[in-house]
N, CA, C and O atoms as a DFTB+ gen file, in Angstrom:
328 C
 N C O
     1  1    -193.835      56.472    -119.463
     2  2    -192.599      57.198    -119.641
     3  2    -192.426      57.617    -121.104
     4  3    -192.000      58.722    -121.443
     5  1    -192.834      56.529    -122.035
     6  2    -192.375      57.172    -123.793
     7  2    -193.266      58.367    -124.127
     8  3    -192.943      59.242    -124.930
     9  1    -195.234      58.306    -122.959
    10  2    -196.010      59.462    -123.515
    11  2    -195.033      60.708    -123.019
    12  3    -194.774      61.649    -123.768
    13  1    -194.525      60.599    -121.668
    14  2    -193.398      62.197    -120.974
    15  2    -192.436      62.481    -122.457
    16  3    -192.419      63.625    -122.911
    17  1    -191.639      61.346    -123.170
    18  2    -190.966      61.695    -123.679
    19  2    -191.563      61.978    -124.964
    20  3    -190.933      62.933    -125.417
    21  1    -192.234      61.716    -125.572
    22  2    -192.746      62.415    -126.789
    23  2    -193.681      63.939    -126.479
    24  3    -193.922      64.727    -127.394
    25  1    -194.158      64.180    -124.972
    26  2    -194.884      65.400    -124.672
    27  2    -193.550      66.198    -124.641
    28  3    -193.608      67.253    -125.273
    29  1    -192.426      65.938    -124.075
    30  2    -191.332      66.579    -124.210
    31  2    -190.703      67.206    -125.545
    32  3    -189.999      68.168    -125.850
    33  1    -191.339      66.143    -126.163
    34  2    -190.682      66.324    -128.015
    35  2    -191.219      67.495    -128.727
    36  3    -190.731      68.403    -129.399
    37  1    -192.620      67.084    -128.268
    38  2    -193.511      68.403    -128.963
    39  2    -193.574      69.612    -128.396
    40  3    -193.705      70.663    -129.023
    41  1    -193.457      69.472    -126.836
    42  2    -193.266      70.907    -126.449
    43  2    -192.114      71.940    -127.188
    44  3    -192.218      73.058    -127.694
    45  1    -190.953      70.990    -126.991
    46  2    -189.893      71.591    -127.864
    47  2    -189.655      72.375    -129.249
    48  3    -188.958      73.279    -129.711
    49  1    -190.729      71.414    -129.649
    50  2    -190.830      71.514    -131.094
    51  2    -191.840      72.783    -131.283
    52  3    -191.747      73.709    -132.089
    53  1    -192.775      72.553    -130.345
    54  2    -193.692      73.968    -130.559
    55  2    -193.019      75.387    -130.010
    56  3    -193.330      76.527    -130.355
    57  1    -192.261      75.079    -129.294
    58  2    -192.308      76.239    -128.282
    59  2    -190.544      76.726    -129.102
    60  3    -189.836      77.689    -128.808
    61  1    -190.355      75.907    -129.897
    62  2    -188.861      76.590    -130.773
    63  2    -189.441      77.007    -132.055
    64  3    -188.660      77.818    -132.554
    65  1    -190.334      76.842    -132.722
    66  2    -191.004      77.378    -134.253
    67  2    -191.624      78.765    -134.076
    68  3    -192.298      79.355    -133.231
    69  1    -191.224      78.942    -134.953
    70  2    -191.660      80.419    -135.148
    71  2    -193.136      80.322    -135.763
    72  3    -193.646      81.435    -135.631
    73  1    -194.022      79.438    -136.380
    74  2    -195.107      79.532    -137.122
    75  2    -195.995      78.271    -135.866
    76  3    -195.388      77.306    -135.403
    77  1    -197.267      78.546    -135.572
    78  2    -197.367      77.408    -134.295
    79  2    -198.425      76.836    -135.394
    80  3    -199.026      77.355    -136.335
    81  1    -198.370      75.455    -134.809
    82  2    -198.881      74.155    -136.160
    83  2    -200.487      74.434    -135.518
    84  3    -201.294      74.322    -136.441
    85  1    -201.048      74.706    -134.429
    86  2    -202.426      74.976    -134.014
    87  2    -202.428      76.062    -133.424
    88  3    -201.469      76.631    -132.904
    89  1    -203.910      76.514    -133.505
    90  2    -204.933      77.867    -133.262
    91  2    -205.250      77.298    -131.874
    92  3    -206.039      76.357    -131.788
    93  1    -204.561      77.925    -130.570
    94  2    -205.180      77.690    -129.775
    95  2    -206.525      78.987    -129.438
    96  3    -207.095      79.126    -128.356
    97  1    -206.682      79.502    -130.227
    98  2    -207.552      80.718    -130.189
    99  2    -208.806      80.339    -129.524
   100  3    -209.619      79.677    -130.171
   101  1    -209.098      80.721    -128.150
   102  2    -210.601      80.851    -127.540
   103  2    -210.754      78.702    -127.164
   104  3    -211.814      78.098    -126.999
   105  1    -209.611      78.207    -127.147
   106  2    -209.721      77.053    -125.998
   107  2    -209.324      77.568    -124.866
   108  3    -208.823      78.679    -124.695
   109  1    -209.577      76.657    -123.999
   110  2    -209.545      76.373    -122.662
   111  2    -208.144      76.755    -122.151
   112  3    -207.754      77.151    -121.053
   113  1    -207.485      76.492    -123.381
   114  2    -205.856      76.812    -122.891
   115  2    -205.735      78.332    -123.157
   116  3    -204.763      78.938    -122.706
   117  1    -206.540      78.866    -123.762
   118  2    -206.166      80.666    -124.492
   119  2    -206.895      81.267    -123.105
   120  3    -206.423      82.219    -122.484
   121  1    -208.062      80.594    -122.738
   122  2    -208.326      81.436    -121.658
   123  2    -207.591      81.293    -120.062
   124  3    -207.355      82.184    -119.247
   125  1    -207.382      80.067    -119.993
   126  2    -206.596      79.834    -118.620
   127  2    -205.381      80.379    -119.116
   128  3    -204.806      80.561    -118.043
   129  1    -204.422      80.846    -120.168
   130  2    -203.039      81.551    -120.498
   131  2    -203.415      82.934    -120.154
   132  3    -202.749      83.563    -119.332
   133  1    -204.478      83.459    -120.756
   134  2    -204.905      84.925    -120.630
   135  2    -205.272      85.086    -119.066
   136  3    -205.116      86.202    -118.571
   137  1    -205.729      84.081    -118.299
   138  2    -206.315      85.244    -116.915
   139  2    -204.657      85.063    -115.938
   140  3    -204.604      85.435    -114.766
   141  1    -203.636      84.555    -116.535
   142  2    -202.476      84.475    -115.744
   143  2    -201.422      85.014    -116.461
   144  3    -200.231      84.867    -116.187
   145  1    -202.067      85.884    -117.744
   146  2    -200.811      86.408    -118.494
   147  2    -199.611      85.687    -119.119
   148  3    -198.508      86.234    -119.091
   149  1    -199.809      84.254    -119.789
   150  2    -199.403      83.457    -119.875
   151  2    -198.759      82.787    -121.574
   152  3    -199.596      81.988    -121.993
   153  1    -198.479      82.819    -121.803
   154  2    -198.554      82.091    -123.636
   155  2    -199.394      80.616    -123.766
   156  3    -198.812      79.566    -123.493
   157  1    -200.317      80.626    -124.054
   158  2    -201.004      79.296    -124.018
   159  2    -200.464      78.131    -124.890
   160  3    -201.040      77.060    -124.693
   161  1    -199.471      78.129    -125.816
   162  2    -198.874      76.882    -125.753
   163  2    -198.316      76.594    -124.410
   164  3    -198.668      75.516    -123.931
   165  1    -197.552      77.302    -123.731
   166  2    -197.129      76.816    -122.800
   167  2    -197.899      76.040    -121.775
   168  3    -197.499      75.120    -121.062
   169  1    -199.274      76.684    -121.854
   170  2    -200.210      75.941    -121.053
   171  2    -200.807      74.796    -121.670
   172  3    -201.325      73.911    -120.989
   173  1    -200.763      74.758    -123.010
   174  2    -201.057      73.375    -123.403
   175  2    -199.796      72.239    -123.466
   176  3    -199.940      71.017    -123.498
   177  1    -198.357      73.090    -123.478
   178  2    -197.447      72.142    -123.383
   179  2    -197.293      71.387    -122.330
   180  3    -196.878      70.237    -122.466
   181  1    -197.706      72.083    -120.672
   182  2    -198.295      71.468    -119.403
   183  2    -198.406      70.340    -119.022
   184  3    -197.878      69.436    -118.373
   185  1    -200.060      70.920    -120.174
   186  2    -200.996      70.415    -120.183
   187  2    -200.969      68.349    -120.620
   188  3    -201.622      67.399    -120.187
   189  1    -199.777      68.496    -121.726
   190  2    -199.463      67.732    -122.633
   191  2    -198.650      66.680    -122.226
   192  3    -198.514      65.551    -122.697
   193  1    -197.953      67.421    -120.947
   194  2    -196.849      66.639    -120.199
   195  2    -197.450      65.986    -119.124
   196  3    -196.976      64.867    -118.929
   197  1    -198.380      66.336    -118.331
   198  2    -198.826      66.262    -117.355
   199  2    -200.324      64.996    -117.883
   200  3    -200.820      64.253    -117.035
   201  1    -200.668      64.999    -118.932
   202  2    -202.084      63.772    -119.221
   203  2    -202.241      63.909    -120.552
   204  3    -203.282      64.185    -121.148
   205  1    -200.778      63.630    -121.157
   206  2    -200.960      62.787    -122.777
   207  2    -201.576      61.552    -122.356
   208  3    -201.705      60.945    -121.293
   209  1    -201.963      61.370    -123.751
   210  2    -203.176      60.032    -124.071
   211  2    -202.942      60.030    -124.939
   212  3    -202.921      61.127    -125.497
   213  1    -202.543      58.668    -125.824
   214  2    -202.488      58.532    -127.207
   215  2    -204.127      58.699    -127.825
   216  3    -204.865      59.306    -127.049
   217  1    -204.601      58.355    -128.781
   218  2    -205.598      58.701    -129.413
   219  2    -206.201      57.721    -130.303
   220  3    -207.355      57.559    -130.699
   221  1    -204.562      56.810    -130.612
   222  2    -204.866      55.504    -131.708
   223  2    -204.897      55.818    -132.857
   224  3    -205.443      55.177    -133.755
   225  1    -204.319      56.832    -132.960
   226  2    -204.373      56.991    -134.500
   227  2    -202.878      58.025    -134.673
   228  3    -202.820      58.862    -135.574
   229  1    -201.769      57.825    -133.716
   230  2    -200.895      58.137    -134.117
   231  2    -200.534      59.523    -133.247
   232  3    -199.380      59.695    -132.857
   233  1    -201.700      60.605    -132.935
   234  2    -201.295      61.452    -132.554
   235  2    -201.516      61.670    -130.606
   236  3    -201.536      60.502    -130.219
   237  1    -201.629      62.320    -129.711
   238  2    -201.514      62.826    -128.458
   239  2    -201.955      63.846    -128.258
   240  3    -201.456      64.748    -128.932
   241  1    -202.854      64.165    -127.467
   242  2    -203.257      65.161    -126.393
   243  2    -203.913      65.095    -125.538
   244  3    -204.792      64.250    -125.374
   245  1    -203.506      66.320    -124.534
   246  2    -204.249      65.937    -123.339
   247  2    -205.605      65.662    -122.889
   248  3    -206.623      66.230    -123.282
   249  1    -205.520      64.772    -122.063
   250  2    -206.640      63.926    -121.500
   251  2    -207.508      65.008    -120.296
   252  3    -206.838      65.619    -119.464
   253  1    -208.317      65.077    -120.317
   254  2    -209.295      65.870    -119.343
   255  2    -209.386      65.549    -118.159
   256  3    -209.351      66.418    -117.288
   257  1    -209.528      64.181    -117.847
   258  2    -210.118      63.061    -116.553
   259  2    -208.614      62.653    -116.136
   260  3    -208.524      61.548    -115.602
   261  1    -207.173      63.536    -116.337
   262  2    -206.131      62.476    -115.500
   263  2    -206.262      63.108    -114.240
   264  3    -206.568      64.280    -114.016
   265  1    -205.869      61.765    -113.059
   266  2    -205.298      62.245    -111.877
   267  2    -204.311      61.929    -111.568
   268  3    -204.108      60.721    -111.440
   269  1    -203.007      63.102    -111.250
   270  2    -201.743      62.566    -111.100
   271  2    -201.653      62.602    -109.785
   272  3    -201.569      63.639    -109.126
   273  1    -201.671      61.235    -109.251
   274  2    -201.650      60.964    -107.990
   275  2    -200.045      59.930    -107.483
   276  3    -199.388      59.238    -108.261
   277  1    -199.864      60.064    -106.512
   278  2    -197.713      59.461    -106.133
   279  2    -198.430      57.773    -107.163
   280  3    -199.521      57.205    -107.199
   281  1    -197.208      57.570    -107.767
   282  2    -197.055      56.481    -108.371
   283  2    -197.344      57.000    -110.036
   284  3    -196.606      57.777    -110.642
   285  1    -198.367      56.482    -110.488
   286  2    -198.816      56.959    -111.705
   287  2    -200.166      57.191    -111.986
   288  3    -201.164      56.737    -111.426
   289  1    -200.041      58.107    -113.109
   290  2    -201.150      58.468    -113.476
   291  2    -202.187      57.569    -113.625
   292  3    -202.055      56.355    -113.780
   293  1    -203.554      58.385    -113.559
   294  2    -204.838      57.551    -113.191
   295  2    -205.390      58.255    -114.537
   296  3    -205.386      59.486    -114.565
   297  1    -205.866      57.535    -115.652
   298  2    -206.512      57.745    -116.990
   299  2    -208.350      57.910    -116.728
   300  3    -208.862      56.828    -117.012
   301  1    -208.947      58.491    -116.477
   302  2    -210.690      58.077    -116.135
   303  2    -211.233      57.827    -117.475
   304  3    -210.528      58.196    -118.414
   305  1    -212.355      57.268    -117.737
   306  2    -212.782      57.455    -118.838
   307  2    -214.060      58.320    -118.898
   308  3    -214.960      58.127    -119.715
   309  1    -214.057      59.337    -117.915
   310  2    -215.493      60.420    -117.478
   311  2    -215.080      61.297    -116.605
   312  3    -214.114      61.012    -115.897
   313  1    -215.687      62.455    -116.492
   314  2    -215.818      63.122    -115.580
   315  2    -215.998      62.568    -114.516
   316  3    -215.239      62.782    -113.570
   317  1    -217.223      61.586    -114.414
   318  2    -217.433      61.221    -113.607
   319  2    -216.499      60.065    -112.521
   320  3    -216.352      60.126    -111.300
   321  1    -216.018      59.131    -113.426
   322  2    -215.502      58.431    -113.115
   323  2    -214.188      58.659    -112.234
   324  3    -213.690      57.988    -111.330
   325  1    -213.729      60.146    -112.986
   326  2    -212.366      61.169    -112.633
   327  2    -212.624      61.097    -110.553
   328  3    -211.852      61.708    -109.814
């Protein structure tokens, strides 16, 4: 619940600034924003809400391997494992 509420924090925070703190230029998020006509923070803000992972060193982003399945999220540590 505190990762929802800090993905909440930053979405906010990104998606109200006028100057954006990262280049999502030519990630995964610029191209899945572009084939749906989309603003790709928004798709990383999602992204952010949906399989934050702390990192251990203070900061968050999304995790590749979550499955949000009824109850809670499932963290993998692989593709494979996903």
């Amino acid at each position: 619940m505190k990762n929802k509420a800090k993905a909440l924090v930053l979405s906010a925070a990104l998606l109200s600034s006028t100057a954006n703190a990262i280049d999502l230029s030519g990630t995964i998020f610029d191209k899945a924003a572009k084939a749906y006509n989309l603003d790709p923070l928004l798709v990383y803000s999602v992204a952010l809400a949906e399989s934050a992972s702390g990192r251990g060193n203070g900061s968050i982003s999304p995790w590749p391997w979550t499955l949000r399945v009824p109850g809670l999220p499932f963290y993998a540590k692989s593709e494979d494992q996903a």
